[in-house]
N, C-alpha and C positions, 0 to 999 in steps of 0.2 A: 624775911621768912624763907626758910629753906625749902624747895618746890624740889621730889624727885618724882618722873611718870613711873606710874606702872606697866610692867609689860612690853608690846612694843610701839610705845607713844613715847612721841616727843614733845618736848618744848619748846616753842619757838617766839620770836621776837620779828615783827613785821619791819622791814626797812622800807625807809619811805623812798618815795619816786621823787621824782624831778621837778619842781615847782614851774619851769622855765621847757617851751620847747626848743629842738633846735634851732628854729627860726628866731628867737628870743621871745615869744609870746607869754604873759604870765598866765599859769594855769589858775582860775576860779577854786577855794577850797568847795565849790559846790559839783563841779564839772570833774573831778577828781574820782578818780577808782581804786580801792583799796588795793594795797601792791598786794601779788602772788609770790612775792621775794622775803625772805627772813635770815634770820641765822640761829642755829640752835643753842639754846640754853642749857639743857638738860636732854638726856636719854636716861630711859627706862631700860632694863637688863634684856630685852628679844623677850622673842614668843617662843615658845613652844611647840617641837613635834606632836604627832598622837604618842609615839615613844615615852614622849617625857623630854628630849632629848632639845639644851638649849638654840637655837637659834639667831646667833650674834647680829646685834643692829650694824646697818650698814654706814652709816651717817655717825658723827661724833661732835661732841659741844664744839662749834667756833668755827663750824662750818655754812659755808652760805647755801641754801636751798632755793627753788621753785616748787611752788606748792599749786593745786587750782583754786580754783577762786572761791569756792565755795568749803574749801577743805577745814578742818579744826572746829574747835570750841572756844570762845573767845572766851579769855576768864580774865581778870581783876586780881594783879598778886604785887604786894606793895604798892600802889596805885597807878602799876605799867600793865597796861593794855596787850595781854599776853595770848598765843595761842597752844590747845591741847589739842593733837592731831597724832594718826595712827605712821606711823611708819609709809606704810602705803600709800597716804596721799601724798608723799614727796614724789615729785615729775624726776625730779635729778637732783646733783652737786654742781653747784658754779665754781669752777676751779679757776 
C-alpha cells in the first residue's frame, strides 16, 4: 500500500535498540522501552505560512531521526508497526 502524509507529517519506522547491554547482559522483552529512534519513510509536502506561502520539510526519506517518546500515532500499514508524527516532534537528524 502506498502511504503519502499530509502536510507537515511524517512517516516513520521505529529502529530497535539493543537486545544486549554493554556489559553483555540480555535485555527482558518485558524490561524493554520503545526506542525514540526511527528513520523516515515518507514526507508530506511542509506546512504552510498564514501567506499561503510553502514551507519546505526539513528531514527527507532515509534519514535517521530522534523523536520523544511519546511522539506519533502508531498505525498498522502492510502489517509493519508504523509511526504518523508531525514534523515537530523530531528532536534532530543522526548523521
Amino acid at each position: 500500500m502506498a502511504f503519502k502524509p499530509l502536510h507537515d507529517r511524517v512517516l516513520v519506522r521505529r529502529i530497535e535498540g539493543e537486545d544486549k547491554t554493554k556489559g553483555g547482559l540480555i535485555i527482558p522483552d518485558s524490561a524493554k522501552e520503545k526506542p525514540a529512534e526511527g528513520e523516515i519513510i515518507s514526507v508530506g509536502e511542509g506546512a504552510r505560512k498564514d501567506s499561503g506561502e510553502l514551507i519546505a520539510p526539513s528531514v527527507k526519506a532515509g534519514d535517521r531521526v530522534l523523536f520523544g517518546k511519546w511522539s506519533g500515532t502508531e498505525v498498522k500499514l502492510d502489517g509493519e508497526d508504523l509511526l504518523i508524527m508531525k514534523e515537530s516532534d523530531i528532536l534532530g537528524i543522526i548523521a
